[in-house]
N, C-alpha and C positions, 0 to 999 in steps of 0.2 A: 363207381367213380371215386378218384382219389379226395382225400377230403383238401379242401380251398383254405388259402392261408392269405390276405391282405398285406400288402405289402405298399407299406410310403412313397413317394416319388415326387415331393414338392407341389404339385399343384392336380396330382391326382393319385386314385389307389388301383391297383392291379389286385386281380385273384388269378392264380396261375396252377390248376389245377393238378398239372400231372407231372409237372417236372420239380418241384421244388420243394420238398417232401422235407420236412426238419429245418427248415426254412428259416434262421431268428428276424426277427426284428431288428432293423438297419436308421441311421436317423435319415431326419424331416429334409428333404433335398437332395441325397444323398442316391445312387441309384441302385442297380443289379449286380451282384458276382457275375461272377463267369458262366457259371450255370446259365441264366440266360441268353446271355451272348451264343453262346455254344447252341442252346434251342434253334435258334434263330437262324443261326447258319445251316441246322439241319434241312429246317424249310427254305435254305436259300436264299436267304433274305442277305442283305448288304446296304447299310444306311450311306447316301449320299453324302450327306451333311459331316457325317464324324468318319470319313475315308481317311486315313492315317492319324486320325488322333490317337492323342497317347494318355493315359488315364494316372493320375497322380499316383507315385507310391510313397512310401515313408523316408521323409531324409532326400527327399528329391531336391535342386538349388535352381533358381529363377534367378536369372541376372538383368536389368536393368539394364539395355544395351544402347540406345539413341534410336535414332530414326523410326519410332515407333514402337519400339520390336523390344523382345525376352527372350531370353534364350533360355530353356528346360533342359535341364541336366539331372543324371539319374546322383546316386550318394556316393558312388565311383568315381562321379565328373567326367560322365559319355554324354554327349549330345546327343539329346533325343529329340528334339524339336524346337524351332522358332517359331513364337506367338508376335501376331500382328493385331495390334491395338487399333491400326488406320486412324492414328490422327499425327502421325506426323511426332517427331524433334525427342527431347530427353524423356525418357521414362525411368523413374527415380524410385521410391518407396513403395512396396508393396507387402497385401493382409491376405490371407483367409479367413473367411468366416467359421461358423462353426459345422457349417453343410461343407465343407470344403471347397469352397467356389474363390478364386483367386479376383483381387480387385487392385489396379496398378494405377501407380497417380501419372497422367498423362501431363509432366509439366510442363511443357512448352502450349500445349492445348489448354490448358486450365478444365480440366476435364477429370474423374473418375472412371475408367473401364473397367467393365468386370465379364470375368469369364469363366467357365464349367470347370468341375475336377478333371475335366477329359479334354483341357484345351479348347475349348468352341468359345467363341464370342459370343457372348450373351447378350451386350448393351456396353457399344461406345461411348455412350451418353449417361451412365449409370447416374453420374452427378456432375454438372456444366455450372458454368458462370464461376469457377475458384478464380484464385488468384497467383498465380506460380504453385500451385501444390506440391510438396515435396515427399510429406508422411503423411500416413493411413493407419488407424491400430482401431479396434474393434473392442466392445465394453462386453462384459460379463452377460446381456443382455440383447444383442446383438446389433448394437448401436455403431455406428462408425463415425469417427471422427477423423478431419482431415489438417492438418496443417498447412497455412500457405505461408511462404515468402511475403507474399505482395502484398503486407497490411491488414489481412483481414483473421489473421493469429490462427486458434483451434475451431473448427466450426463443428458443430455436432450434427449429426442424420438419423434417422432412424433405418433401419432394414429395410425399406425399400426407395432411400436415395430424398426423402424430404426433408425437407432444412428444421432443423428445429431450434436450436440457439448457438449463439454464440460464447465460448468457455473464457478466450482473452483475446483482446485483440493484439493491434501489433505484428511484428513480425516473428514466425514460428518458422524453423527448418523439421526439424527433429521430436521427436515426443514419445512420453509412454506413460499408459496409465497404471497405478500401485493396484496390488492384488485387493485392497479391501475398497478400490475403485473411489477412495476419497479425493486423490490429487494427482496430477500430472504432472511429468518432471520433463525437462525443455530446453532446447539451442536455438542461438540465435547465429552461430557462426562466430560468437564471441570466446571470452575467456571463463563461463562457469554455466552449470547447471541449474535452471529455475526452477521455481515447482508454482503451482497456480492450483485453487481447488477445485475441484471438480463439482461437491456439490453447492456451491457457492462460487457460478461466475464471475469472472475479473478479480476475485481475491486471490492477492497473491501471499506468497510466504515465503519463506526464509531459502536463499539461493541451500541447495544440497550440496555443490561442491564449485567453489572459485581458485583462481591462481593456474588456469589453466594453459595450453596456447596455444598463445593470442590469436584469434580469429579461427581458429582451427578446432571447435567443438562441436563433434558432425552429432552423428546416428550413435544412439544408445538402449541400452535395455534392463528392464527391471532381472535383479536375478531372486531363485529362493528365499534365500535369505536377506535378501532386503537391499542389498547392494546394488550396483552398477557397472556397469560394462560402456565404456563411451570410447569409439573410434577418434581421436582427437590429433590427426593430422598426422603428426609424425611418428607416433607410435599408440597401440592401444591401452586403452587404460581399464583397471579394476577397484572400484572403490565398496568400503565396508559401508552399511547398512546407516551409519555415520558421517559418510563422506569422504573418511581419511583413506588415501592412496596405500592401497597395498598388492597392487601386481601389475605388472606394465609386460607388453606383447608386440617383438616386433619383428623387422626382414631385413637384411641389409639393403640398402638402397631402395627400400619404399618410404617413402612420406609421405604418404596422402592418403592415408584412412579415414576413409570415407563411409562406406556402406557396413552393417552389423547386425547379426542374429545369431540366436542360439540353433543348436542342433536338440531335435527332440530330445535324446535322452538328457538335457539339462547342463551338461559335465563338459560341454566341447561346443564353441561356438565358428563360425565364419566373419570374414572382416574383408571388404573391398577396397581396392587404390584405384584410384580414376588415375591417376597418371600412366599408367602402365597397365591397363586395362586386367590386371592379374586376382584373383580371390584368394585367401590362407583358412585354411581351418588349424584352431590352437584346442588344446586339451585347455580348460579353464584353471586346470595345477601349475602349467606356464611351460617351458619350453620350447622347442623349435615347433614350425608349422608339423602338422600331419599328415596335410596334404595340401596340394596347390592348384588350384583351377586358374587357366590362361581362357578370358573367352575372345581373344582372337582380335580384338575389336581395335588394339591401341589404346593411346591415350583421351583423356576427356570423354569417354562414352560411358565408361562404368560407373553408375551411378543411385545402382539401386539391388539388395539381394532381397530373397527371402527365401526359406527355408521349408518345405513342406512337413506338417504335423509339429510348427514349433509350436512350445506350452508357453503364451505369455501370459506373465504374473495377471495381467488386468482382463484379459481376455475371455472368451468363453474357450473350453474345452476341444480340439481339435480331435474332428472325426476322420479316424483313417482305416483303409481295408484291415482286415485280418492277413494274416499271412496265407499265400496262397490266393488269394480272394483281390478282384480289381474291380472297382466304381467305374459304371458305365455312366456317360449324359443323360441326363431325361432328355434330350431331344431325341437322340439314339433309339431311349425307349420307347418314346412317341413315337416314331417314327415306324417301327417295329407294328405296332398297338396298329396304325392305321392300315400296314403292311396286312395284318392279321386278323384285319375286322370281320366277324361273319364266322371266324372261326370259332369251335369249342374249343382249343387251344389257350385261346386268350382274351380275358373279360376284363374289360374299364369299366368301373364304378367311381360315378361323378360322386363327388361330395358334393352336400347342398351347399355350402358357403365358398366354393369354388367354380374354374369354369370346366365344363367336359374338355378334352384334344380338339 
């Protein structure tokens, strides 16, 4: 008999005796290469549930489209599939955790959804009762915080959707947390950048960048080196580690920069216009776009991206396949696992502080 190698899967462990031979060690959530998959179809099997899903790769762009919906685009800018949220109106900011599970702020719903590396809905309901929620960004530990419009500022959760306090109140659009996770910097739709701490709620501190415009300080992001990247209406802006403006990013005839994130390797970011429903990706050394994503949709719908495998400064670490190699759902594998019960093929082993399938 081949020797048995354990392998993670979020809420349980597999031993997969014969096909998986040199096997490493993958993270906590996260599911199977392809290898599996491929077993799987030997015996015929075909999971219900993940029938056309499509499994995140590196560099992949999620667009925040309205009526519920996202649109998955590969790093090319092919459509590869629309995600339905099912709650209806704008869907605006959205995170990965560090398993790679995608979680969109449902703003019209006042709702958090969150869904698998492989597209599947996990929980419409992930987190309910917000208040216009806009942004979603993830702590080093895998906390998530959400932003609302509607007065109730940063709210804090733990990893599995329970409230745990509040950071400021107020109204919050936008936010990111600093890599050494002390303080969060903030819009309001006004004219400059706040910062608030983190480990001491409701303190607040010294604005990081004002004289902006007017009313037009959307979505930003911490970079390396300390600085900031803010979409700010009419054109985007680059600020030093200081505050002082030193690189500005624009389109002819876009004004509404709105939505913003980095591209994994660090060096090249994306920027949305709701007016004109179009995306740009800019090298962060400045010049003309690189490329241009149109998702179809018009005006006023675009209003949220994100970027698969981005690194944020505050964040935890983002897990993505290896090259060659694609994350299946643990439902997929569940589902598999029950397919294959009774078989020597394939053995579930319950943890005690878990539940069996």
């Amino acid at each position: 008999m081949s020797p048995r190698r354990k392998m993670d899967c979020g809420d349980m462990s597999f031993v997969y005796p014969q096909l998986c031979a040199g096997f490493r060690p993958i993270p906590k959530g996260l599911c199977f290469p392809d290898q599996t998959l491929a077993s799987a179809l030997v015996l015929g099997l075909t999971s219900p549930q993940e029938a056309g899903a499509v499994a995140c790769q590196l560099g992949d762009i999620f667009a925040g489209v309205n009526n519920g919906q996202v649109q998955h685009y590969n790093a090319a800018g092919t459509l590869l599939e629309t995600l339905n949220t099912t709650t209806g109106g704008f869907t605006t900011d959205m995170a990965f955790d560090g398993s790679g599970n995608l979680y969109v702020t449902a703003f019209s719903a006042n709702k958090l959804v969150k869904f698998d590396n492989a597209g599947g809905l996990v929980n419409a309901n992930f987190i309910t009762g917000l208040s216009t929620p806009e942004s979603v960004v993830f702590d080093q530990s895998g906390n998530v915080y959400v932003g609302n419009v509607g007065g109730t500022g940063i709210r804090a959760y733990n990893s599995a959707g329970a409230f745990q306090h509040t950071v400021t109140g107020g109204r919050v659009d936008w936010f990111d947390l600093s890599a050494d996770q002390s303080k969060f910097i903030y819009t309001t739709e006004g004219s400059r950048i706040q910062t608030v701490s983190n480990g001491n709620p409701g303190v607040a501190g010294p604005d990081f960048a004002s004289g902006l415009s007017p009313g037009e300080a959307y979505a930003l992001r911490y970079l390396a080196d300390g600085g900031v990247l803010l979409a700010d209406g009419d054109e985007v802006k680059r600020f030093n580690s200081a505050g002082t403006l030193i690189q500005t990013y624009d389109v002819a005839g876009e004004d509404t920069w709105f939505s913003l994130n980095l591209n994994p390797d660090g060096t090249s970011f994306w920027s949305g216009n709701f007016g004109s429903g179009k995306a740009y990706e800019f090298d962060l050394t400045g010049g003309a776009p690189t490329q241009t994503l149109n998702t179809g949709v018009g005006g006023n719908n675009l209003f949220g991206l994100v970027i698969y495998g981005e690194v944020t400064q505050g964040g935890p670490p983002p897990s993505v396949p290896e090259a060659g190699q694609t994350w299946l759902s643990c439902s997929l594998v569940a589902w598999a696992w029950s397919a294959l019960a009774g078989s020597s093929e394939l053995q579930c082993v319950k943890r005690e502080h878990e539940n069996v399938i």
